[in-house]
N, CA, C and O atoms as a MOPAC input file, in Angstrom:
PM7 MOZYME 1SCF
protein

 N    -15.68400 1    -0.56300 1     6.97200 1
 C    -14.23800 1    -0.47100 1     7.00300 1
 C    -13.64700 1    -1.59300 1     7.85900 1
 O    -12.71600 1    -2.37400 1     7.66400 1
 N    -14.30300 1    -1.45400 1     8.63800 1
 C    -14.05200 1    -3.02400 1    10.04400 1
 C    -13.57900 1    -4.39800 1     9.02300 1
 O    -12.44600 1    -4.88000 1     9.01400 1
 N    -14.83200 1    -4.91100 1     8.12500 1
 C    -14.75100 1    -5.57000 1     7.42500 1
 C    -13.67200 1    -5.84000 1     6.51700 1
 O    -13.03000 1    -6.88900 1     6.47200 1
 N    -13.53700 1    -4.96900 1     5.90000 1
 C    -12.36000 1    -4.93800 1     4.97400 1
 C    -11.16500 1    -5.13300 1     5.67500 1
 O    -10.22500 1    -5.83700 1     5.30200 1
 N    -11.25900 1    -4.32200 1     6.95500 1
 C     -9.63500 1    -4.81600 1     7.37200 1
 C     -9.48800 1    -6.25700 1     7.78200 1
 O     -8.44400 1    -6.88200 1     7.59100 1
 N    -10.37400 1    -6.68100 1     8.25300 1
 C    -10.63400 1    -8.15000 1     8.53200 1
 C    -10.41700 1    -8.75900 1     7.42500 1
 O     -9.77200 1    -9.78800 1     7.62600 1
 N    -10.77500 1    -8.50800 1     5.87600 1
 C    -10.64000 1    -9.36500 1     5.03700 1
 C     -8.88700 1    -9.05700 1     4.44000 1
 O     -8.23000 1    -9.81300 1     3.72400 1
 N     -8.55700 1    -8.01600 1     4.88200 1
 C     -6.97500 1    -7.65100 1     4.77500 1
 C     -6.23400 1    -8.60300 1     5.39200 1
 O     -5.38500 1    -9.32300 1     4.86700 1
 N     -6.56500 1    -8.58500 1     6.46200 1
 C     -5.34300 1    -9.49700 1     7.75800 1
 C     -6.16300 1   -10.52200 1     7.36000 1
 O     -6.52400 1   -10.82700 1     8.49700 1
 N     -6.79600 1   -11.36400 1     6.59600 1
 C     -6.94700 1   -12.96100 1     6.04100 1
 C     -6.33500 1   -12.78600 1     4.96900 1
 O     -5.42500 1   -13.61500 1     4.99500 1
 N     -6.27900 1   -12.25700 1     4.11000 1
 C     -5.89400 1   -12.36800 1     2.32200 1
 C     -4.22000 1   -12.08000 1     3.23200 1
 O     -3.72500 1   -11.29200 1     2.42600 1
 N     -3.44700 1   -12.19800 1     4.03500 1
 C     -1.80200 1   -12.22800 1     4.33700 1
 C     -2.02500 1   -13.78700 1     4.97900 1
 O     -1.14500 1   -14.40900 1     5.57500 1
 N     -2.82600 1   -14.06900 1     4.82700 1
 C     -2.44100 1   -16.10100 1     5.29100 1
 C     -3.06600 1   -17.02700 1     4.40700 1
 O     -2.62400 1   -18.17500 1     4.38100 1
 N     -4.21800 1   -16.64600 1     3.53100 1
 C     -5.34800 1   -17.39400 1     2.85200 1
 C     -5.56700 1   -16.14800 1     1.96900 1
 O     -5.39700 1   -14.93100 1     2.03800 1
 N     -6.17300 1   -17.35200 1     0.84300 1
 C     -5.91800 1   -16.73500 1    -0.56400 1
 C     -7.82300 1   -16.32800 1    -0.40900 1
 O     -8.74300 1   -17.02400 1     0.02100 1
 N     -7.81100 1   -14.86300 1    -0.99400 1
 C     -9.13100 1   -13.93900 1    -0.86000 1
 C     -8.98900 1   -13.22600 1    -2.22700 1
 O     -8.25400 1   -12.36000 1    -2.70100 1
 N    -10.61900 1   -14.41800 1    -2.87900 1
 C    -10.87900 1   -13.32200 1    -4.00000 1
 C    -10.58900 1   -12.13700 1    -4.28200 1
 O    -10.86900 1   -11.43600 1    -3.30900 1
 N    -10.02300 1   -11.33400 1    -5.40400 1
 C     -9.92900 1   -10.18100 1    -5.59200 1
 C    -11.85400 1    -9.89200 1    -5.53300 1
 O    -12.37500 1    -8.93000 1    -4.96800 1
 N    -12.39700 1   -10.69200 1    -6.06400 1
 C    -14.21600 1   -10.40700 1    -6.83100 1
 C    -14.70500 1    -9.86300 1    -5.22100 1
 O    -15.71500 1    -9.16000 1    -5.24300 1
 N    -14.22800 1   -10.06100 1    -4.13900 1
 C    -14.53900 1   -10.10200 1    -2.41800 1
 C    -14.42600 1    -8.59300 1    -2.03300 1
 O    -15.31300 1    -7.86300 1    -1.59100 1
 N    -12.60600 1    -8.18400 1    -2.41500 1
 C    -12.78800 1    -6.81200 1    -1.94900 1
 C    -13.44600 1    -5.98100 1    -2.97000 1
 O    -13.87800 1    -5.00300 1    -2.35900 1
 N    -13.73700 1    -5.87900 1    -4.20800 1
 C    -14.21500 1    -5.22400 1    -5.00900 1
 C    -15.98700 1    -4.90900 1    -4.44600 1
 O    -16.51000 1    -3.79500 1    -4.46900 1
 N    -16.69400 1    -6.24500 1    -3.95100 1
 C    -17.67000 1    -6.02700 1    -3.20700 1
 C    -17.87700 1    -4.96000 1    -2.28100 1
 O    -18.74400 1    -4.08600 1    -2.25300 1
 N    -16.66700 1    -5.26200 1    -1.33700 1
 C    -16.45700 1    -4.66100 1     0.00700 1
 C    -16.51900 1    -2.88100 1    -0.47300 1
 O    -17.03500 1    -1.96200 1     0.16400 1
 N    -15.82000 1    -2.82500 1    -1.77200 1
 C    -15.72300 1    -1.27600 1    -1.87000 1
 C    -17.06900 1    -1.22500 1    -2.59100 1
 O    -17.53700 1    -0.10000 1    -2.41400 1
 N    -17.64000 1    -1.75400 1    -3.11000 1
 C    -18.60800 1    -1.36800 1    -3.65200 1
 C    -19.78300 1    -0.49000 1    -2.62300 1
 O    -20.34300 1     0.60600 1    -2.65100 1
 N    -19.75800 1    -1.74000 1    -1.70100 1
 C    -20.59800 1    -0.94700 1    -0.38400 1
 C    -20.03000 1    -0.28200 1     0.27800 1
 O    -20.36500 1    -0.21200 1     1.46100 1
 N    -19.08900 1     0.37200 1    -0.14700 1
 C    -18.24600 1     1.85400 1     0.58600 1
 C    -18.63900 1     3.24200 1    -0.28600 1
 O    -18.56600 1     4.44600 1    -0.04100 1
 N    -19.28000 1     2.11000 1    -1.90000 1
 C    -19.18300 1     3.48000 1    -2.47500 1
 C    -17.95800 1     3.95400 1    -3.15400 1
 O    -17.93200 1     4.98600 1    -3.82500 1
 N    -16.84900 1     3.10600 1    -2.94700 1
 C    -15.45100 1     3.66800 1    -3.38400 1
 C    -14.98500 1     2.69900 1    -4.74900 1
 O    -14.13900 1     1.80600 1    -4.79600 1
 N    -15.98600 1     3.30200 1    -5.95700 1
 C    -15.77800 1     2.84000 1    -7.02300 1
 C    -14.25600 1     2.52500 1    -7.73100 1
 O    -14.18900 1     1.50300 1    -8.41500 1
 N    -13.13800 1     3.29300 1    -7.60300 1
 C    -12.47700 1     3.29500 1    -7.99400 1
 C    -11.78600 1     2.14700 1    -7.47800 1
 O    -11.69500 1     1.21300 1    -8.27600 1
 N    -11.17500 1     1.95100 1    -6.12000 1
 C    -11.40300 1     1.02900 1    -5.59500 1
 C    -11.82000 1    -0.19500 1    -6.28400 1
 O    -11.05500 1    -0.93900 1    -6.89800 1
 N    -13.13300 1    -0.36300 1    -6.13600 1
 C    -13.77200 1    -1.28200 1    -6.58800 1
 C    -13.14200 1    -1.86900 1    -8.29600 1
 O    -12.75400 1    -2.97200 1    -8.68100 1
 N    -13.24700 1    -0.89600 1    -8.80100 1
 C    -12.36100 1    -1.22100 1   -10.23400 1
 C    -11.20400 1    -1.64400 1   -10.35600 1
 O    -10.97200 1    -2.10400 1   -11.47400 1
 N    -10.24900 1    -1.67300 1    -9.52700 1
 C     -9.04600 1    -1.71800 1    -9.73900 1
 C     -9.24500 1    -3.38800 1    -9.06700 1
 O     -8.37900 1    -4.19400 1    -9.40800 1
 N    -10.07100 1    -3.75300 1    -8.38000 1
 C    -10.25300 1    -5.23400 1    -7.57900 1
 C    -10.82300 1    -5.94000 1    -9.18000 1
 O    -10.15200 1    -6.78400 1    -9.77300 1
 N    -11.72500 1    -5.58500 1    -9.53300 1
 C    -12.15200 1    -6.11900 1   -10.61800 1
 C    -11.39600 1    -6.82900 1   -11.69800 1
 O    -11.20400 1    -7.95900 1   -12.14800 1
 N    -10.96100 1    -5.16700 1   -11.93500 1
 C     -9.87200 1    -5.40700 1   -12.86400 1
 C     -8.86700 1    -7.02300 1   -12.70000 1
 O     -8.75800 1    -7.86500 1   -13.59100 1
 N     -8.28000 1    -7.08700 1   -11.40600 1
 C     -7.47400 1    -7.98900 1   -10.63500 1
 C     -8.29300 1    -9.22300 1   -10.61600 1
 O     -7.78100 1   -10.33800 1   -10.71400 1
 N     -9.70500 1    -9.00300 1   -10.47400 1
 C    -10.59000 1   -10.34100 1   -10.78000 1
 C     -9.63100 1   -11.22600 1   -12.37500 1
 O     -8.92000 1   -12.19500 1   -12.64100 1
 N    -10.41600 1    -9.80100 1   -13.12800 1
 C    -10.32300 1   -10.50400 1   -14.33600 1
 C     -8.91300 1   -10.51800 1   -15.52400 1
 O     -8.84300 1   -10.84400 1   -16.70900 1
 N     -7.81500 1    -9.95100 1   -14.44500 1
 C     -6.32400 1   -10.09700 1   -15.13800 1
 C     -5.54900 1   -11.03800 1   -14.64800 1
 O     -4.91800 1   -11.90600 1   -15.25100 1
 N     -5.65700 1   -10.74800 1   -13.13800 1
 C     -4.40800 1   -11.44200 1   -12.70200 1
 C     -5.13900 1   -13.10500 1   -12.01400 1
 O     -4.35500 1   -14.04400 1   -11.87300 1
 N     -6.69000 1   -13.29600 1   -11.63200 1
 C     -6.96900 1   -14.31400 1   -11.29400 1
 C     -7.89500 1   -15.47600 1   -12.19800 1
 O     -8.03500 1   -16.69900 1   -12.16000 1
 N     -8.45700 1   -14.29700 1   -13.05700 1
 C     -9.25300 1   -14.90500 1   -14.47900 1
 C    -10.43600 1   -15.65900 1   -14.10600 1
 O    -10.82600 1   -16.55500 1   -14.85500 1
 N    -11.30300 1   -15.27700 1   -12.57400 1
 C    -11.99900 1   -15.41700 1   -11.77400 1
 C    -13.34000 1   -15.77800 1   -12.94200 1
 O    -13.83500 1   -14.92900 1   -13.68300 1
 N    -13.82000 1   -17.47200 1   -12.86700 1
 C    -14.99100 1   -17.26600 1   -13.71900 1
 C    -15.93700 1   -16.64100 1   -13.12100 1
 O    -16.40900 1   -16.06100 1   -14.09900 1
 N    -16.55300 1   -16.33000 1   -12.28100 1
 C    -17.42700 1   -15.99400 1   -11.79600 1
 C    -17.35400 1   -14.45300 1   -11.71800 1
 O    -18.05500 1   -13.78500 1   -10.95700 1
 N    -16.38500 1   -13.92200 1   -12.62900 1
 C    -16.64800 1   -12.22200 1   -13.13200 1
 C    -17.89100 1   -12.47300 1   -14.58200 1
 O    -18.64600 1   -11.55900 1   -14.91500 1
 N    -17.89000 1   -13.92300 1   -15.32300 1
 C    -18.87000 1   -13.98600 1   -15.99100 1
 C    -19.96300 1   -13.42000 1   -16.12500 1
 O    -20.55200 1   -13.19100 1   -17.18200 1
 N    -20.22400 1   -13.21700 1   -15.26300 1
 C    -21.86300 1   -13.24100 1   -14.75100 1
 C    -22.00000 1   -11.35000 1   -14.52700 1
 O    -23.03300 1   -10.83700 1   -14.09500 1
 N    -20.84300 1   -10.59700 1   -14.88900 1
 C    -20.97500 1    -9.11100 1   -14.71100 1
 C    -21.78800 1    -8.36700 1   -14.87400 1
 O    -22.43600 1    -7.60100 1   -14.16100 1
 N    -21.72600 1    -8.72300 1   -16.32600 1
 C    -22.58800 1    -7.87700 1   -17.41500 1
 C    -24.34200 1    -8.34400 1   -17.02000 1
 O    -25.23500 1    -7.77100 1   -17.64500 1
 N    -24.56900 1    -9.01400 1   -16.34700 1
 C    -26.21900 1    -9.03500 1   -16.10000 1
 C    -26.55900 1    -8.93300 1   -14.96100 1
 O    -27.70200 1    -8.59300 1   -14.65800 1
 N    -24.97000 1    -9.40400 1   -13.47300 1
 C    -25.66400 1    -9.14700 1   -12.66500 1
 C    -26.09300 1    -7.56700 1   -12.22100 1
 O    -25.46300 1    -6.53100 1   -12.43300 1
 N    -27.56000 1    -7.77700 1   -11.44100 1
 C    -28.18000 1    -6.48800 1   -10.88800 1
 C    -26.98800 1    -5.72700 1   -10.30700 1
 O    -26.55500 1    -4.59100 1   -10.49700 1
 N    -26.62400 1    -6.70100 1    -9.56700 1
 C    -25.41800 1    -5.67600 1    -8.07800 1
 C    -24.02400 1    -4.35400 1    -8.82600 1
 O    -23.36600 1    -3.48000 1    -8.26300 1
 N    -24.09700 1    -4.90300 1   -10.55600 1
 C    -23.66700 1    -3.97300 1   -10.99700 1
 C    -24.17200 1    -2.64500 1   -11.61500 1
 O    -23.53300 1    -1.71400 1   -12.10500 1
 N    -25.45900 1    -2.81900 1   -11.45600 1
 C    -26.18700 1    -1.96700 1   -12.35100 1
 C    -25.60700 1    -0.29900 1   -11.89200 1
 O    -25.33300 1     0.44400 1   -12.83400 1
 N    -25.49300 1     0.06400 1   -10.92900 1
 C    -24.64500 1     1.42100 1   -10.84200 1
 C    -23.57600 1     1.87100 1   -11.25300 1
 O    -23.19800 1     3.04000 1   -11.17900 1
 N    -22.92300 1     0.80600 1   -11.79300 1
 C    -21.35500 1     0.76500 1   -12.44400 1
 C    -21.84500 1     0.73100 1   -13.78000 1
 O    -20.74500 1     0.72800 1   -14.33100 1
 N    -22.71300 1     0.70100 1   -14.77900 1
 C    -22.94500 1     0.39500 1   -15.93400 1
 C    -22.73000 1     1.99500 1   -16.73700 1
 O    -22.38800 1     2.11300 1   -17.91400 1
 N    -23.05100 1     3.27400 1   -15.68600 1
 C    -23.14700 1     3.90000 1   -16.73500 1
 C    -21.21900 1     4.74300 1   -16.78200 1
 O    -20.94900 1     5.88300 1   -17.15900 1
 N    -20.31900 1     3.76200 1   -16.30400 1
 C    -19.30700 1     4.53000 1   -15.71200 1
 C    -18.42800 1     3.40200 1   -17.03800 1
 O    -18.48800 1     2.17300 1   -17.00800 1
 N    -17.64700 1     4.24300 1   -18.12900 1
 C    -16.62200 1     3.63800 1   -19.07100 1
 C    -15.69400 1     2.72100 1   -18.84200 1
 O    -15.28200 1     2.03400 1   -19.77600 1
 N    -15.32700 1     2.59900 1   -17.85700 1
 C    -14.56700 1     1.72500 1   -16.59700 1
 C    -15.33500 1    -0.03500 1   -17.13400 1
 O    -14.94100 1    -1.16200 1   -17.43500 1
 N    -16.67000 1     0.76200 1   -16.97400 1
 C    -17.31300 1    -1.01900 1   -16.40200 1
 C    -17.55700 1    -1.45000 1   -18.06300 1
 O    -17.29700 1    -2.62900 1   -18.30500 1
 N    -17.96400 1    -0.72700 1   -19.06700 1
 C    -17.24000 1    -1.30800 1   -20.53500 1
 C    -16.69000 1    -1.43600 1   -21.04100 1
 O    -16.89500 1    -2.12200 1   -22.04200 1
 N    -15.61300 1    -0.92100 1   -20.78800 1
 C    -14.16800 1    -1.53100 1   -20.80500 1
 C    -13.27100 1    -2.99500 1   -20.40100 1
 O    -12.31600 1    -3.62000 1   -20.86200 1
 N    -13.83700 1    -3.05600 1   -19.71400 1
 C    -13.91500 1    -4.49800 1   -18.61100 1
 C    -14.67900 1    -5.38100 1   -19.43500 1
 O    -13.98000 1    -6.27500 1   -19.91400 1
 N    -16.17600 1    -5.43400 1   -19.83300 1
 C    -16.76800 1    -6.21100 1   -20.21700 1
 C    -16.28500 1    -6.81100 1   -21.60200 1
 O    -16.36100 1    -7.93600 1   -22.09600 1
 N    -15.55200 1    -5.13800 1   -22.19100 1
 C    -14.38800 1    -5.33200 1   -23.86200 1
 C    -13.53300 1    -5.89900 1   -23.38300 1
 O    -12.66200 1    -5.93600 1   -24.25200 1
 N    -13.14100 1    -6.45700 1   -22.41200 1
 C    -11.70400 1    -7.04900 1   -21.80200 1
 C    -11.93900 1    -8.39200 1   -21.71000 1
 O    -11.18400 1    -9.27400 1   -22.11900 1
 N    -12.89300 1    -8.52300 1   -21.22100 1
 C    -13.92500 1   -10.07900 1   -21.05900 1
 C    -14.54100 1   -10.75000 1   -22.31200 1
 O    -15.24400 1   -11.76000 1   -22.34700 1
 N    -14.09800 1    -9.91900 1   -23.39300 1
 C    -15.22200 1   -10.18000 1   -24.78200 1
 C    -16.89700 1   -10.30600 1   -24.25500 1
 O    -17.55100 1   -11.32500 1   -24.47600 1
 N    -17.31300 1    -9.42000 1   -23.72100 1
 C    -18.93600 1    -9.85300 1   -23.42000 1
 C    -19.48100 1    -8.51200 1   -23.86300 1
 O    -20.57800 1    -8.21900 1   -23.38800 1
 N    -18.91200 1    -7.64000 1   -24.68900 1
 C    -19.28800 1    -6.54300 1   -25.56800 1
 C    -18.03100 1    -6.21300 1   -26.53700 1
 O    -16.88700 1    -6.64500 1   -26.39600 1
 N    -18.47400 1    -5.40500 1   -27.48500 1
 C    -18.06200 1    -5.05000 1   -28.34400 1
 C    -17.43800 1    -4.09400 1   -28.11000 1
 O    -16.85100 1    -3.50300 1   -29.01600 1

């Protein structure tokens, strides 16, 4: 939590990946969270480096949740 607020009070002076806090919640565990950063990855910043979703490992707990194929249908990297 420390962390995150730290990356709060930077993202109000300097520009902070959405792909950053989505991490941050990830290791909180606070998926939802985490989705809604994602999401923001891949709407409002068009972050290439959400590319790489669909294979990386660090998502593999999010795979079996409709959320995270939805996203990938959003990305065209599934059907």
């Amino acid at each position: 939590h420390k962390l995150l607020g730290q990356l709060m009070d930077r993202a109000r002076t300097t520009y902070v990946p959405a792909k950053c806090f989505a991490w941050i919640y990830h290791g909180l565990r606070d998926f939802d969270q985490e989705f809604e950063w994602l999401d923001k990855a891949v709407d409002e910043e068009r972050d290439p480096m959400m590319l790489n979703i669909a294979i990386e490992p660090h998502y593999d707990v999010l795979r079996s949740d409709p959320r995270f194929h939805a996203l990938l249908r959003k990305m065209r990297l599934q059907n």
